[in-house]
C-alpha positions, 0 to 999 in steps of 0.5 A: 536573441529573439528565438532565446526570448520566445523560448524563455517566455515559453518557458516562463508560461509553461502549459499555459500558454498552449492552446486547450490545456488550461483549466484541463480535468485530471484523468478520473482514477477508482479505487476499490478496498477491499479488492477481493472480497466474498459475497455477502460482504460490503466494500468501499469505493473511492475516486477522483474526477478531477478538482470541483466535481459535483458526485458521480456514480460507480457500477458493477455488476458485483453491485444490485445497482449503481453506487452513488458516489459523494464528495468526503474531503475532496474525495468520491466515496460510496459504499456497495454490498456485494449480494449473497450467491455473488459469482467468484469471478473479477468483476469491472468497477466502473466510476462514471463522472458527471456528464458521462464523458469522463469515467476509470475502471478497476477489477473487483475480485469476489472469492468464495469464502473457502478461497480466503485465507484463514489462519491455521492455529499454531500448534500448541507446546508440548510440556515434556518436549525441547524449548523453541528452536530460536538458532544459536546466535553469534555468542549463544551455544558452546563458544561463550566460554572462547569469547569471553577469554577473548576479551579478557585477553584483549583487556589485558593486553590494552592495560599492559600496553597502558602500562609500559607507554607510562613507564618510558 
């Protein structure tokens, strides 16, 4: 009874009760949006080290210097422009939280701005050629006619069913 006991009090307390995990931080995460980007360009950094944190500082070496971070609704946020004639390569951002003993790392990706995807223009109607390809559809094309004599048929045998069980 008494090992059931300590258990169900164990239980009870949960993490608490053990040793040097009560009031632990949270692992620190990093964000960066847009993750590929071209130089020239500005992208936003968001990150958590944990509840209560004073603001903390991102760096890379995409940015000219370190990126303060501040606290936005309870979020680490700070901007950085990725300077003109940035190599196209993935470069380590990294959120270094106060007292430097808790930081998160994420890849940045600068692309050269040929290696963006831009979006071809459609090709344009032509005015002497067939509609759209739209496909055929379960009722559109030649067999129309065979539905609809399908349910007239079916119409009418339900109405002369009706009919006769009305009859007797």
């Amino acid at each position: 009874m008494g090992v059931l006991r300590g258990v169900l009090v164990g239980l009870a307390l949960g993490p608490t009760a053990l040793p040097g995990t009560a009031g632990a931080a949270p692992d620190a995460s990093v964000a960066v949006a847009p993750t590929t980007a071209t130089a020239g360009t500005t992208v936003t950094i968001t990150g958590d080290c944990g509840t209560g944190v004073a603001p903390a500082s991102a760096a890379s070496g995409a940015f000219l210097a370190p990126v303060p971070m501040t606290v936005v609704n309870g979020v680490l946020t700070g901007s950085a422009a990725i300077p003109a004639g940035t190599a196209a390569q993935g470069y380590t951002v990294t959120l270094t939280c106060p007292g430097g003993t808790t930081s998160a790392s994420t890849t940045l990706w600068v692309v050269s701005v040929s290696a963006q995807s831009t979006p071809s223009p459609s090709p344009s109607p032509s005015a002497t050629g067939p509609g759209p390809a739209t496909g055929g559809g379960g009722t559109a094309g030649t067999g129309g006619g065979l539905i609809l004599a399908g349910g007239v048929a079916a119409i009418s045998a339900g109405l002369l069913l009706l009919t006769r069980r009305r009859r007797t």
